[in-house]
ZADREN-866801 format. One record per residue: residue in three letters; x negated, z negated, y negated of N, C-alpha, C in turn; residue number from 0. Coordinates in pm, whole numbers. Layout:
! ZADREN-866801
> rest  nu  nw  nv  cau  caw  cav  cu  cw  cv  nr
> ALA  X  Z  Y  X  Z  Y  X  Z  Y  NUM
...
! end
This chain:
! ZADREN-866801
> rest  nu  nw  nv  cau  caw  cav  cu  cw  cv  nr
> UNK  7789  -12717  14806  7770  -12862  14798  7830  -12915  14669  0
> UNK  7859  -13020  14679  7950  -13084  14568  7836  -13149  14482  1
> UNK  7820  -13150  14363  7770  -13240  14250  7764  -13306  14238  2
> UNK  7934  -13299  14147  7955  -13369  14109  8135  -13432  14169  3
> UNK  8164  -13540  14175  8252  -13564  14238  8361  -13687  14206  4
> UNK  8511  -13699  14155  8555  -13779  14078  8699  -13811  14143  5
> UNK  8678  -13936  14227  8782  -14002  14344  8867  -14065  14294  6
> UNK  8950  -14066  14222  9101  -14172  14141  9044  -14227  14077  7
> UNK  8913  -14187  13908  8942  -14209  13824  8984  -14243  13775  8
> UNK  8957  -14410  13689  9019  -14441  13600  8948  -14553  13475  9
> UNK  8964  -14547  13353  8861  -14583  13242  8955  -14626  13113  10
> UNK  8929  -14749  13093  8984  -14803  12971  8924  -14849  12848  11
> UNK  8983  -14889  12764  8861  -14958  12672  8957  -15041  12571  12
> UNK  8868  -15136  12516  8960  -15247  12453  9022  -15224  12309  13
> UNK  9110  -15253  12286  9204  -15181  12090  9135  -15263  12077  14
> UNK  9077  -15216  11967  9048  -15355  11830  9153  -15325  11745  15
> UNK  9217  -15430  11713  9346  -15438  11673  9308  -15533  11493  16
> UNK  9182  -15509  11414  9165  -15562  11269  9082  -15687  11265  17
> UNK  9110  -15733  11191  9105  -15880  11132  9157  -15979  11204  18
> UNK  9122  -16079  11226  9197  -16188  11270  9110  -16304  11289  19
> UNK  9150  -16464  11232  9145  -16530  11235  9043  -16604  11341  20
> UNK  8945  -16675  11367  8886  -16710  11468  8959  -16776  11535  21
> UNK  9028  -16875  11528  9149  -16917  11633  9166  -16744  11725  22
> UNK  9214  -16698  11652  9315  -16609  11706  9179  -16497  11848  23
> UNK  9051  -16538  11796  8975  -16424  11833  8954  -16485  11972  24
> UNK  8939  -16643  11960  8895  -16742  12061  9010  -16722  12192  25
> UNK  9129  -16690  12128  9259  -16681  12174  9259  -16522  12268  26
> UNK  9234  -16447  12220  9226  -16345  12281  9096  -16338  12390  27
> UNK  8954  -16443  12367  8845  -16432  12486  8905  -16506  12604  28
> UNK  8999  -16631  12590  9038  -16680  12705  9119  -16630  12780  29
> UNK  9249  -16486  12685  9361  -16478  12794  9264  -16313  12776  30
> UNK  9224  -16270  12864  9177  -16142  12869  9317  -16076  12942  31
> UNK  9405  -16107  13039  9541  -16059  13098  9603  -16007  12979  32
> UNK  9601  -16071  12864  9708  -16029  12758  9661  -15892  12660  33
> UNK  9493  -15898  12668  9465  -15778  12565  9520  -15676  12562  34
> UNK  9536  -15568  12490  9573  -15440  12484  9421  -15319  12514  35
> UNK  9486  -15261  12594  9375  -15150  12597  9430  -15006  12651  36
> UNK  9356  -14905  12609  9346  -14785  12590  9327  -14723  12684  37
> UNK  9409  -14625  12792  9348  -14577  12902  9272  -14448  12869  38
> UNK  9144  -14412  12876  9092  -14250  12824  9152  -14161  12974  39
> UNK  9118  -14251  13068  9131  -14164  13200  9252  -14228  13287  40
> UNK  9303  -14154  13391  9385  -14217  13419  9430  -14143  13596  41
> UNK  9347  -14186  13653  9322  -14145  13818  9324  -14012  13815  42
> UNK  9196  -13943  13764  9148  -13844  13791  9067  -13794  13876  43
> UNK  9100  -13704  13954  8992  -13634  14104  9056  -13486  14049  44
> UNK  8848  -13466  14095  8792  -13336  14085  8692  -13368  14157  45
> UNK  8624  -13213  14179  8482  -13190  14230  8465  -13061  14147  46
> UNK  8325  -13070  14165  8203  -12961  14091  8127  -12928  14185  47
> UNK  8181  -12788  14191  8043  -12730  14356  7906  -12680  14257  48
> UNK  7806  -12718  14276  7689  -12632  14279  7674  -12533  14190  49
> UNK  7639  -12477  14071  7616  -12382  14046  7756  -12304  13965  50
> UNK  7880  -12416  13950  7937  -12381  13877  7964  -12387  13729  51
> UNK  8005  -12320  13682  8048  -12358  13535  8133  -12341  13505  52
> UNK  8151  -12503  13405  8317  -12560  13395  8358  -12620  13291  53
> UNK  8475  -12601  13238  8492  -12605  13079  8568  -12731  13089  54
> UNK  8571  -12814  13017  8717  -12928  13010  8753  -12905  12877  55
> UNK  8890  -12862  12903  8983  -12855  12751  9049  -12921  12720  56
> UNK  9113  -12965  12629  9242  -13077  12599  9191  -13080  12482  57
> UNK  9319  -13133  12386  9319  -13176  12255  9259  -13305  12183  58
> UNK  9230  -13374  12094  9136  -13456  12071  9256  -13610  12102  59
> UNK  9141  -13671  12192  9227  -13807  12236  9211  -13785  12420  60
> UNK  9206  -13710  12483  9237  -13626  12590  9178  -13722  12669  61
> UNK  9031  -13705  12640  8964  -13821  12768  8789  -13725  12788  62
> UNK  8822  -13644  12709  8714  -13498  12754  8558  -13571  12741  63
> UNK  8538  -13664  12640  8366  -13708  12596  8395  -13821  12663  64
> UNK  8483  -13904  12719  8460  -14032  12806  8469  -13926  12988  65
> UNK  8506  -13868  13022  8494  -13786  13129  8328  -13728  13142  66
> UNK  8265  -13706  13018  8124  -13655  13050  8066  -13784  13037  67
> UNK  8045  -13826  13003  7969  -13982  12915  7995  -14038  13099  68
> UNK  8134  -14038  13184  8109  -14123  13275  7990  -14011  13381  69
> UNK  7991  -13885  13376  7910  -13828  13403  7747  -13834  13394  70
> UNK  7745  -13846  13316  7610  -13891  13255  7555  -14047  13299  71
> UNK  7655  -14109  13331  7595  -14270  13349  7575  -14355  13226  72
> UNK  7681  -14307  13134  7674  -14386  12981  7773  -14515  13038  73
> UNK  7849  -14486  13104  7981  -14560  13146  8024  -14555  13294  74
> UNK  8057  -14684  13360  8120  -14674  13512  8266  -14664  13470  75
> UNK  8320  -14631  13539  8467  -14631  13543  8510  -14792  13587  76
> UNK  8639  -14794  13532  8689  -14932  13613  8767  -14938  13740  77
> UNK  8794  -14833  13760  8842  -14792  13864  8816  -14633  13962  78
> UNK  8794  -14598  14085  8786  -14488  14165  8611  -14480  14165  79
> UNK  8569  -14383  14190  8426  -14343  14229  8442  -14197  14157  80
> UNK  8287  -14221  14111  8214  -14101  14014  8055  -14061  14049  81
> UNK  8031  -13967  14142  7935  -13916  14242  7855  -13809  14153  82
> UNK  7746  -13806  14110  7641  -13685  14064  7544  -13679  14134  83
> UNK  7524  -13576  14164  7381  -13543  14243  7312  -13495  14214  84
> UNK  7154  -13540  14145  7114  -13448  14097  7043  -13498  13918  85
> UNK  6924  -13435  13885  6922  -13500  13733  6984  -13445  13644  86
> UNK  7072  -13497  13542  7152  -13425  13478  7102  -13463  13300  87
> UNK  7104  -13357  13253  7067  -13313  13109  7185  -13306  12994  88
> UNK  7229  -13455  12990  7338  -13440  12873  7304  -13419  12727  89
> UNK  7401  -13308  12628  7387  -13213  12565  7500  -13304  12470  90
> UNK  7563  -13465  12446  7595  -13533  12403  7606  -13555  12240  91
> UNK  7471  -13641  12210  7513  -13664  12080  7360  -13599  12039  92
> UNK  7340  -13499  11971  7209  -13429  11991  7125  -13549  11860  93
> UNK  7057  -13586  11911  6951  -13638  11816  6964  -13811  11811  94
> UNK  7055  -13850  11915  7131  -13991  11868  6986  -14066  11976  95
> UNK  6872  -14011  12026  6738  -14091  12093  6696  -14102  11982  96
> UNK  6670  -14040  11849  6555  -14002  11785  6536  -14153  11634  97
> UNK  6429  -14132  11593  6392  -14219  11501  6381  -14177  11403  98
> UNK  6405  -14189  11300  6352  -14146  11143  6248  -14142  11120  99
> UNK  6186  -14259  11121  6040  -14294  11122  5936  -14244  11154  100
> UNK  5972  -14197  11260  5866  -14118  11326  5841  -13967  11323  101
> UNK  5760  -13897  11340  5752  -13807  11358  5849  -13691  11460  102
> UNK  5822  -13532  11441  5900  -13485  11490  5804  -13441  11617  103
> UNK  5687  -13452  11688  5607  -13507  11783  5593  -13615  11855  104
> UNK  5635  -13721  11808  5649  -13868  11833  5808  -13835  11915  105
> UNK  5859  -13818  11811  6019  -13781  11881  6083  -13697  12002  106
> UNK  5962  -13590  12008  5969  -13537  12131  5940  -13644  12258  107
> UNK  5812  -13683  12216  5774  -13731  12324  5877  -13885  12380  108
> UNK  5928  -13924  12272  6003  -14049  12282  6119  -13999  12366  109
> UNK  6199  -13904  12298  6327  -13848  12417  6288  -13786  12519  110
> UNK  6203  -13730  12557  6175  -13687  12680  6139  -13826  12755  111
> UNK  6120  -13919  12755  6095  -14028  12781  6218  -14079  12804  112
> UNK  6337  -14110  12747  6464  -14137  12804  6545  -14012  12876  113
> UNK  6498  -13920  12892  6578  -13859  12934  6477  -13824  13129  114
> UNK  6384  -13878  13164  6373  -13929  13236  6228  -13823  13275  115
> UNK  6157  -13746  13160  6030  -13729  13176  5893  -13769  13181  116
> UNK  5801  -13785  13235  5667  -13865  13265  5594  -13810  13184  117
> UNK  5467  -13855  13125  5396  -13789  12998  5371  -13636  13020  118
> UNK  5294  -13649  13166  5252  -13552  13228  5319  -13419  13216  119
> UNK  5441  -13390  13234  5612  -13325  13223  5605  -13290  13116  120
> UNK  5608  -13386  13015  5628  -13354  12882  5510  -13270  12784  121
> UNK  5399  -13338  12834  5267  -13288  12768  5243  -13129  12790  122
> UNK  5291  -13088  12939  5317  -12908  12970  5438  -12844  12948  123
> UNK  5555  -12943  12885  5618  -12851  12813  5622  -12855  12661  124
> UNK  5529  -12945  12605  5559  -12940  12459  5534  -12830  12399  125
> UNK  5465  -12740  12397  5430  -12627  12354  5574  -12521  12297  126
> UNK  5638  -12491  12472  5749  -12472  12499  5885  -12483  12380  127
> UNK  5842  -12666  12383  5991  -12735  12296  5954  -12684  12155  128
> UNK  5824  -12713  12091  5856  -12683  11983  5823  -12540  11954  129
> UNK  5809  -12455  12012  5820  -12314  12006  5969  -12271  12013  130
> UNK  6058  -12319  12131  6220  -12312  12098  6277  -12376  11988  131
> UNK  6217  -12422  11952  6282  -12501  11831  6291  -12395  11686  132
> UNK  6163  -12355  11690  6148  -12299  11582  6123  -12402  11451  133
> UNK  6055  -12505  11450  6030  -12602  11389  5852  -12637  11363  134
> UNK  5780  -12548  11422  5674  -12626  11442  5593  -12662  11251  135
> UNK  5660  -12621  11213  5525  -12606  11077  5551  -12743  11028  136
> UNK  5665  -12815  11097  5702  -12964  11079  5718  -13068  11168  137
> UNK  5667  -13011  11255  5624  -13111  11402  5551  -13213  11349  138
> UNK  5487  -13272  11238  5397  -13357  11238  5474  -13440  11088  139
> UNK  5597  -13375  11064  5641  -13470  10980  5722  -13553  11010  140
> UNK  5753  -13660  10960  5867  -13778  10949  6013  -13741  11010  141
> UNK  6063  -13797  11095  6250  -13732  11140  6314  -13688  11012  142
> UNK  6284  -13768  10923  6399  -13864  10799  6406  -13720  10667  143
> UNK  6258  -13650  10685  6233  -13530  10563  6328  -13428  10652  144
> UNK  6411  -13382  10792  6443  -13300  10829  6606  -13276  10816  145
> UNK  6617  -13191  10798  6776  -13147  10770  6828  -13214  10919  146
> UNK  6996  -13177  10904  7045  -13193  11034  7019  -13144  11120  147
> UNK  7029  -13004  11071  6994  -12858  11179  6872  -12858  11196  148
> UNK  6765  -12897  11210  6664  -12893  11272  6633  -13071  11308  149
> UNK  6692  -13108  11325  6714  -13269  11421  6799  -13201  11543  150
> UNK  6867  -13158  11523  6969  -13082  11636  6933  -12959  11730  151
> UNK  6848  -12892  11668  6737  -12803  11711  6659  -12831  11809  152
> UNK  6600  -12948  11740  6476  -13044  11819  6510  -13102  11993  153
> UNK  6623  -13148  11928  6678  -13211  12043  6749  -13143  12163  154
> UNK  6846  -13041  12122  6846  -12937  12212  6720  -12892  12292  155
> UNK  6614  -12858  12201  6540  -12821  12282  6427  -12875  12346  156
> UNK  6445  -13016  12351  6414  -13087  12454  6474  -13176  12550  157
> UNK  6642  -13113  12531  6699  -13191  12643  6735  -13028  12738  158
> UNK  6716  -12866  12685  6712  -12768  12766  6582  -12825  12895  159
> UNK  6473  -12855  12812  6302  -12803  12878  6273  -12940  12939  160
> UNK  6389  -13003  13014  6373  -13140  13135  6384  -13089  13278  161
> UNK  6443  -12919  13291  6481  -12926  13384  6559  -12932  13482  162
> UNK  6662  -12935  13421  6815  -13053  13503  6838  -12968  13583  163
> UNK  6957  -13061  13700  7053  -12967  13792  7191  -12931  13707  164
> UNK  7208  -13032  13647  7305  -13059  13565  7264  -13038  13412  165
> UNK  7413  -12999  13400  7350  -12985  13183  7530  -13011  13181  166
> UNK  7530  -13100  13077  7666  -13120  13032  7643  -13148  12879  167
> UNK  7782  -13083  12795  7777  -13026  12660  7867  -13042  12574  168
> UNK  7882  -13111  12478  8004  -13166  12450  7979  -13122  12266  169
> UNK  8042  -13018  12229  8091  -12979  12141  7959  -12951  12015  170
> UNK  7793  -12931  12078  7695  -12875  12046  7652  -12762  12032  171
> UNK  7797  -12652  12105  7740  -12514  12068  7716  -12435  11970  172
> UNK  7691  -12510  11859  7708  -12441  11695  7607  -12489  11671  173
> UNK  7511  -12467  11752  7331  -12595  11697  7233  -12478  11588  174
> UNK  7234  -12506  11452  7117  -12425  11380  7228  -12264  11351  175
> UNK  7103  -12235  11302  7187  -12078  11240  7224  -11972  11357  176
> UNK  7269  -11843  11343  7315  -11785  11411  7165  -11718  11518  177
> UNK  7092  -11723  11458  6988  -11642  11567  6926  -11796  11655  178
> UNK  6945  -11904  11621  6900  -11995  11696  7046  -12033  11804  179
> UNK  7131  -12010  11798  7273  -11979  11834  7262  -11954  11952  180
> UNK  7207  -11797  11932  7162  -11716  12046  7063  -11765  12098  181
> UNK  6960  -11754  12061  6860  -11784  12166  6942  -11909  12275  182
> UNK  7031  -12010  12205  7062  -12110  12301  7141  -12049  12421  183
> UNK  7274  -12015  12351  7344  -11906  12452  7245  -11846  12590  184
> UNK  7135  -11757  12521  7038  -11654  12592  7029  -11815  12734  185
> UNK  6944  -11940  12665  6886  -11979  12793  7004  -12077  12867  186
> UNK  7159  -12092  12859  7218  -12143  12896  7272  -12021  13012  187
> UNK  7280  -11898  12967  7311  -11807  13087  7164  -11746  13167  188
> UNK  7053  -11820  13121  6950  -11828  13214  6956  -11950  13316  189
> UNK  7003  -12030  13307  7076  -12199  13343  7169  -12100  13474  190
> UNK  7226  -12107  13427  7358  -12001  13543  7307  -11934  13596  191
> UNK  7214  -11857  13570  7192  -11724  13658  7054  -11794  13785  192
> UNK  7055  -11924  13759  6901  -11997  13848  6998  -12116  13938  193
> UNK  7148  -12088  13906  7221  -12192  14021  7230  -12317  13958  194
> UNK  7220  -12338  13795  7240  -12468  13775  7435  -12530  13745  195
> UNK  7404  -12608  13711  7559  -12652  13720  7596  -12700  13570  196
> UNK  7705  -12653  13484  7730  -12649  13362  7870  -12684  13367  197
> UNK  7892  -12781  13256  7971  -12822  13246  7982  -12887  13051  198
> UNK  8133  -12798  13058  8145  -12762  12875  8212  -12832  12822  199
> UNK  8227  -12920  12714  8339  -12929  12597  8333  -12917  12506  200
> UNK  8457  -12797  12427  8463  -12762  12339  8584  -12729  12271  201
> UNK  8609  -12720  12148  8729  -12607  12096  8743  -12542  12107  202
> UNK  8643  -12425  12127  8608  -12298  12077  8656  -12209  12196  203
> UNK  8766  -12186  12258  8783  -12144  12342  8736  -11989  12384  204
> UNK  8706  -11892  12329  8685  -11794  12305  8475  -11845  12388  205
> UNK  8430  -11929  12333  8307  -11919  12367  8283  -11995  12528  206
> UNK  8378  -12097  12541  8432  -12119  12685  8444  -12019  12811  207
> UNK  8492  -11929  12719  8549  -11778  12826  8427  -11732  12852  208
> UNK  8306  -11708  12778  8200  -11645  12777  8102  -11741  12881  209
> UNK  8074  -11871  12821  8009  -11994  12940  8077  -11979  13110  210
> UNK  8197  -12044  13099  8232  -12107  13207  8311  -11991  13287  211
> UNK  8329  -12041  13437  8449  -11966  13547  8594  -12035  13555  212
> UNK  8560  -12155  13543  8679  -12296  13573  8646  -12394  13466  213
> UNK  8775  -12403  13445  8818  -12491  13404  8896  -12609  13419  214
> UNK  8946  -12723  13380  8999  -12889  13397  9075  -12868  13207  215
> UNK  9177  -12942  13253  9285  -12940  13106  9334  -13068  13167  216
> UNK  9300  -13170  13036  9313  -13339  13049  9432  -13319  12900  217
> UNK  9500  -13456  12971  9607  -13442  12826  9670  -13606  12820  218
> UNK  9595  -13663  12718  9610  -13794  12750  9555  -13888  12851  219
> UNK  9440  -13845  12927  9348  -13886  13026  9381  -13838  13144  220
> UNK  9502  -13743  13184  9541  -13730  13279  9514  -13580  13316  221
> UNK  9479  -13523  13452  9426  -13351  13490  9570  -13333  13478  222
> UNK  9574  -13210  13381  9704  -13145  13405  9693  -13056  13510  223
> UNK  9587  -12913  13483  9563  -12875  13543  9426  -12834  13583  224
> UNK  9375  -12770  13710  9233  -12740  13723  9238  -12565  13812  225
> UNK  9212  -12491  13728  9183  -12379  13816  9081  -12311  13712  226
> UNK  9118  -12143  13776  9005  -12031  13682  9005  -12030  13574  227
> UNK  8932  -12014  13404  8909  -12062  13326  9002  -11966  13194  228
> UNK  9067  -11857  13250  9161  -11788  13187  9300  -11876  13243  229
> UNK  9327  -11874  13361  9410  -11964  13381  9497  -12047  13316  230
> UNK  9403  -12138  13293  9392  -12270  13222  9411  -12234  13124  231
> UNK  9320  -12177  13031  9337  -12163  12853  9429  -12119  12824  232
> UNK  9546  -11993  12921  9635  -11973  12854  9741  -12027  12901  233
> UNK  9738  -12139  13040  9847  -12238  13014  9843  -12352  12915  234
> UNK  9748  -12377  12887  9703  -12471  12744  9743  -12461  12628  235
> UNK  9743  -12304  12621  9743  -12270  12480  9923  -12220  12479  236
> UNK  10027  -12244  12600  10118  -12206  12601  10162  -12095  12641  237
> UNK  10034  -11987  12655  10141  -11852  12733  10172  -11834  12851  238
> UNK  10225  -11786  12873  10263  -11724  13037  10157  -11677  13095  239
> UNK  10152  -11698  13244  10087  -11675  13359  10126  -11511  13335  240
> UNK  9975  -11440  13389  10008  -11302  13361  9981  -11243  13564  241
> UNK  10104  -11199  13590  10106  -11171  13720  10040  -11021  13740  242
> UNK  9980  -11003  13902  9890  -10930  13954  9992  -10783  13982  243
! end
């Protein structure tokens, strides 16, 4: 069964082009025909069966975080159809729900709350979150006293313990020190091995190979190519197809 599903794709967004004059700004709200804008995507189709895992590569500019973001429902496209099935657990901007202000308890409960959990949900897995976290001796302090790496911690591990069909990941795999690393790794190939559906972006190609089967290579908003995930990386990266 298909997922996720992406019919002639296509997504723009407006240059801000500086400074300018209020005449000139008034000038640009009436002729909207004349603006300049940016295509990220540019009639892209794919599908995502079920239970796969899938890397999107390309260089920075590509289209790779507006391709998940339209995934996620941050953004419609302006053009084609973009189909998910399923609740999906984006792995985005880790910590960008959270408050300073508040506590690192408060904060759980607040993002699990946008990310589409009921108290109930949340109240039987908190235990859970801040036990993955490895944070608890500061669960009851302020966001604002916490390093990065344990804001990033936090949040990972309460956008893992929602549940999803979907988990999409955009350049978070370096969350906390190396043994918190792992443990993430550990429950993302627990994710895979229960039929969920993953979907990666990253640099790190080497840790790609290890996540995903398939891969998508965008280059300028456009699929260059989409096949198996060795495939891809080493037409990406320029080498030759290595024959059977």
């Amino acid at each position: 069964m298909s997922v996720i599903t992406f019919q002639n794709v296509t997504k723009s967004f407006r240059r801000h082009v500086g400074q300018m004059l209020l005449r000139n700004h008034l000038t640009r709200l009436l002729n909207r025909d004349g603006e300049k804008r940016f295509f990220a995507l540019k009639h892209v189709s794919f599908t995502v069966e079920e239970g796969e895992s899938v890397a999107v590569i390309g260089s920075n500019g590509a289209g790779k975080s507006t391709l998940l973001g339209l995934m996620a429902g941050l953004s419609q496209p302006d053009e084609g159809v973009v189909t998910v099935n399923g609740q999906v657990a984006p792995l985005l901007e880790l910590g960008s729900g959270f408050h300073p202000d508040l506590t690192g308890r408060e904060n759980v409960k607040l993002n699990a709350a946008l990310l589409g959990r009921s108290r109930k949900q949340t109240y039987a897995a908190f235990d859970s979150i801040v036990e993955f976290s490895g944070i608890a001796d500061f669960i009851d302090e302020p966001l604002r006293t916490y390093s990065t790496g344990m804001v990033m911690r936090l949040a990972f591990s309460v956008a893992i313990h929602t549940d999803p069909e979907v988990i999409l990941i955009d350049e978070v795999l370096a969350v906390g020190d190396a043994t918190f690393q792992a443990k993430c790794f550990d429950r993302l190939y627990q994710f895979r091995k229960a039929g969920k559906t993953l979907v990666c972006v990253s640099h790190a190609t080497p840790t790609l190979k290890q996540l995903c089967d398939r891969a998508l290579w965008l280059d300028h908003g456009e699929l260059i190519m989409s096949g198996v995930m060795t495939d891809v990386a080493d037409a990406y990266a320029g080498r030759p197809a290595t024959t059977a």
